[in-house]
TORGULO-903794 format. One line per field, with one value per residue (C-alpha): x, y, z; residue number from 1; residue in one letter. Coordinates in steps of 0.05 Angstrom, whole numbers. Layout:
east: (X; ...)
north: (Y; ...)
up: (Z; ...)
i: (NUM; ...)
aa: (A; ...)
This chain:
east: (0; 27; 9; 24; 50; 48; 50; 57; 14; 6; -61; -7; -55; -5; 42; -10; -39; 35; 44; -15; -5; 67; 41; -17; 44; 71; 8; -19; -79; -85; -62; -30; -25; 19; -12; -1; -53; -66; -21; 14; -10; -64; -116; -136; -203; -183; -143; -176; -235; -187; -140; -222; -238; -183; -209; -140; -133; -90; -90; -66; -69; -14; 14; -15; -83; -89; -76; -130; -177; -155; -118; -61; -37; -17; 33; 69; 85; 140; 101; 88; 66; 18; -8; -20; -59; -105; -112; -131; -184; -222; -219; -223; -298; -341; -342; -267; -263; -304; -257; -197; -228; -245; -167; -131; -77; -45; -4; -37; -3; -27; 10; 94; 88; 69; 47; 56; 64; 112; 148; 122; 135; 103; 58; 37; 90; 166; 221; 257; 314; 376; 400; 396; 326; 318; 354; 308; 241; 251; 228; 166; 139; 139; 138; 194; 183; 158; 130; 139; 137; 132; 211; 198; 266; 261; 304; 314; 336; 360; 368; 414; 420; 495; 520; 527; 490; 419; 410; 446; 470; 430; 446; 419; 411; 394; 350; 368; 311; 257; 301; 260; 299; 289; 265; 283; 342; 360; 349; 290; 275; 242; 226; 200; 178; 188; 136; 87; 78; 131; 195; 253; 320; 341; 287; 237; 205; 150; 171; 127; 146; 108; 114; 99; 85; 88; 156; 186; 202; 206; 208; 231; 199; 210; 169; 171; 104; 86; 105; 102; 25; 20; 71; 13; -48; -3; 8; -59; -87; -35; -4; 70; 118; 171; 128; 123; 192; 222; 177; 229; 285; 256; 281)
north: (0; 67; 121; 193; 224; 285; 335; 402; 434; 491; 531; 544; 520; 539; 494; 434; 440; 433; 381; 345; 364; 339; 263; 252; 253; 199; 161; 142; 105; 122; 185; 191; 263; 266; 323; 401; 416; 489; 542; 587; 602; 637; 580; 538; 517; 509; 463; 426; 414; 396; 339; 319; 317; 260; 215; 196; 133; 161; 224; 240; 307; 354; 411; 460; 425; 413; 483; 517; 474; 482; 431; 453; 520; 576; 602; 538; 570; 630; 692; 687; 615; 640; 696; 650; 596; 658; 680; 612; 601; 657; 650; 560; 546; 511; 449; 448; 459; 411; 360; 368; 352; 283; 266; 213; 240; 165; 130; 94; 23; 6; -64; -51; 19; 69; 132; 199; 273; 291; 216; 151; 164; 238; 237; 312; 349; 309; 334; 275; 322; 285; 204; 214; 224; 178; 128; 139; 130; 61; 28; 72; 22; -42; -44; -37; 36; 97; 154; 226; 301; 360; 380; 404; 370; 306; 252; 180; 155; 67; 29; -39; -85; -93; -151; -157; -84; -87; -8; -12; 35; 99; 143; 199; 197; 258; 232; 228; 268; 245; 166; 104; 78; 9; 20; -55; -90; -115; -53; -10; 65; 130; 174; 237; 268; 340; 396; 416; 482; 505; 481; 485; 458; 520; 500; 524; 476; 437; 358; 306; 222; 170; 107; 27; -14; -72; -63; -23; 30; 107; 164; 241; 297; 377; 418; 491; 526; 608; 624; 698; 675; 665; 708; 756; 723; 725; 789; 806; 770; 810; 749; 761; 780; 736; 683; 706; 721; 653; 620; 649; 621; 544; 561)
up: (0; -16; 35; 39; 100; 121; 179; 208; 159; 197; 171; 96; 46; -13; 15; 25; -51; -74; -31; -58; -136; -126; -95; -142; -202; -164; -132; -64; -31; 33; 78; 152; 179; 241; 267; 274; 215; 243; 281; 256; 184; 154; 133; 191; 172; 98; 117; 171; 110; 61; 111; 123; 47; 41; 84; 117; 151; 205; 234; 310; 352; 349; 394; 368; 347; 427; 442; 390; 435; 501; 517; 527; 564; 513; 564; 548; 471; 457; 447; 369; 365; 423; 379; 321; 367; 398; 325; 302; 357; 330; 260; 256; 238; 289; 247; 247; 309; 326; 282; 322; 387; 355; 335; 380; 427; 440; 381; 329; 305; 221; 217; 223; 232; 303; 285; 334; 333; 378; 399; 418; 496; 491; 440; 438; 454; 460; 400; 368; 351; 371; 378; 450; 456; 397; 434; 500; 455; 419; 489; 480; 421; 388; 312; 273; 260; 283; 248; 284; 262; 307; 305; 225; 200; 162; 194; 203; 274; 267; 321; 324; 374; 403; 425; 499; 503; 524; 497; 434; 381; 351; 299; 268; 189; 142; 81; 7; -36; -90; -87; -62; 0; 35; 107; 120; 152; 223; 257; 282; 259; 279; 214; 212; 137; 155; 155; 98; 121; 160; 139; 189; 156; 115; 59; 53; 9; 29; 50; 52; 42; 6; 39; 18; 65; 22; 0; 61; 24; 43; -19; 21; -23; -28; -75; -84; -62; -69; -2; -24; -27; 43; 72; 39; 76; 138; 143; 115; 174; 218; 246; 270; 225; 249; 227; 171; 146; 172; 115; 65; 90; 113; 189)
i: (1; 2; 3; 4; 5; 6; 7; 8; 9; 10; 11; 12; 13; 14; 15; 16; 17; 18; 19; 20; 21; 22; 23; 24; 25; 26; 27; 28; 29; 30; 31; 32; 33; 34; 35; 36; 37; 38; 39; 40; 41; 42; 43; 44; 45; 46; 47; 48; 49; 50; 51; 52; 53; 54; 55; 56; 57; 58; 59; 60; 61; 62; 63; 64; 65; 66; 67; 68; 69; 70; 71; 72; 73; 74; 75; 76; 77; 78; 79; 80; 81; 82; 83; 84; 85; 86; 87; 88; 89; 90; 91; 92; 93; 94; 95; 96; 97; 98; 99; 100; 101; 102; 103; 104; 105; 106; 107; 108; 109; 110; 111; 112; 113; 114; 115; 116; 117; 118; 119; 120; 121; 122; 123; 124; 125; 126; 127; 128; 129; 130; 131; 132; 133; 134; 135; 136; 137; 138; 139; 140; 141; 142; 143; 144; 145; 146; 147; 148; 149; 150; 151; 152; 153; 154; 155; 156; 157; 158; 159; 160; 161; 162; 163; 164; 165; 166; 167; 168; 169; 170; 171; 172; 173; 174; 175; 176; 177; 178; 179; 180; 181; 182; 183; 184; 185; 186; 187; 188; 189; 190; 191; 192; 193; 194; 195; 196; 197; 198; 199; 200; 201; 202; 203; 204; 205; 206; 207; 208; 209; 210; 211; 212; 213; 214; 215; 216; 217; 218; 219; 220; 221; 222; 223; 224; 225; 226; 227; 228; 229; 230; 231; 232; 233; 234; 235; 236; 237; 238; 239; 240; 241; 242; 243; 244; 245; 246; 247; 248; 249; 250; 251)
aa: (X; X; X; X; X; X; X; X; X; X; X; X; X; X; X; X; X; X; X; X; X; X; X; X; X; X; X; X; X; X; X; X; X; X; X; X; X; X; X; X; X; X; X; X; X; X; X; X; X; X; X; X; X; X; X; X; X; X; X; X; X; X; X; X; X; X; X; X; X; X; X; X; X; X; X; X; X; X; X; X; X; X; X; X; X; X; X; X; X; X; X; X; X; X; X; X; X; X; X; X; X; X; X; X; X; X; X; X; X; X; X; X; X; X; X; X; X; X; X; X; X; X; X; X; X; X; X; X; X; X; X; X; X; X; X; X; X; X; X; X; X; X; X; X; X; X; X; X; X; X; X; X; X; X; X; X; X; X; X; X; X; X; X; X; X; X; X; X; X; X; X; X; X; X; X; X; X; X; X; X; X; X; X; X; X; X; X; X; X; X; X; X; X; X; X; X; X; X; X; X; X; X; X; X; X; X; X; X; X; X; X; X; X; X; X; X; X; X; X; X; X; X; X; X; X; X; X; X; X; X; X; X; X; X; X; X; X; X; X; X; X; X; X; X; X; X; X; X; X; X; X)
């Protein structure tokens, strides 16, 4: 089965159109969206309706999703990710609203794969940013891989047993672009596609992965999206311009 995964959409509909333009060229059957759809951008409910319209067979609470509803302490946010979740809460549609309160805040398991926001141990609100914390989080779950976003960087965390070593070896990998690579082997992984809409590894292209299950492959993706477009809604909404400028540079 080939599935598309994404995350951290963050309310950039630009970004998610070009996301999904770019995947139907290649082709996909199912989605999983790790989370994060709104915050920070200028179309929440836009895109809450159109992650809805696709019928995705996975899709888990994020951060930010908690926080439009309540769930989670704004204070807890630096000062412009807290203006862009008080600006979302007025301006996300009932219905949409409405949505995110229905989205699981535990890990979901679909065969060999678990699938979070933040990690496997913290769900919601835990970066995967390092092999340290990787290392700490493969305990956390049983199948052979994990799916995270929230950090916005795509990466690959492997696991491999060592001999005599109860904990084993971790090690960070950076993935090779728009290549099929095999997930397989004798090791375990955490993987996380990067963000749609808010890119944070100096590009500021969109990233997204297609995945098949079947033959344990992974596929990392950038496309270029008009983030002029919403750097314009942004600012026409008067969210902060720090958020908005960082778009330009993927950071």
């Amino acid at each position: 089965m080939r599935v598309l995964v994404i995350s951290d959409i963050h309310a950039n509909l630009v970004a998610l159109e070009a996301v999904l333009a770019d995947a139907a060229q290649l082709g996909w059957e199912q989605v999983w969206c790790l989370g994060d759809v709104v915050g920070y951008g200028p179309e929440p409910t836009a895109c809450v309706e159109r992650i809805r319209d696709l019928k995705p067979d996975v899709w888990v609470a994020g951060n930010h999703d908690w926080a439009t509803i309540g769930r989670l302490d704004t204070d807890d946010f630096n000062p412009e990710a807290r203006r862009g979740i008080l600006w979302t809460r007025e301006n996300l549609s009932p219905e949409a609203l409405a949505h995110l309160e229905t989205l699981p805040d535990e890990p979901v398991v679909r065969g060999d794969f678990t699938i979070a926001h933040g990690s496997p141990r913290y769900p919601i609100w835990e970066y995967v940013l390092d092999a340290a914390t990787a290392l700490a989080n493969f305990s956390h779950f049983e199948t052979p891989y994990c799916l995270v976003g929230h950090s916005h960087v795509p990466r690959l965390f492997r696991w491999q047993a060592r001999e005599g070593d109860d904990e084993g070896d971790c090690v960070e990998l950076v993935p090779v672009y728009d290549r099929r690579i095999s997930l397989a082997g004798d090791h375990r992984l955490i993987v996380n596609p990067g963000s749609v809409g808010q890119p944070r590894n100096s590009d500021p292209r969109a990233a997204y992965a297609l995945l098949d299950t079947e033959e344990v492959t992974m596929r990392f993706c950038r496309v270029r999206y008009s983030v002029e477009v919403t750097q314009a809604q942004m600012r026409a909404a008067g969210l902060p311009e720090r958020l908005i400028n960082r778009l330009s540079i993927g950071w």
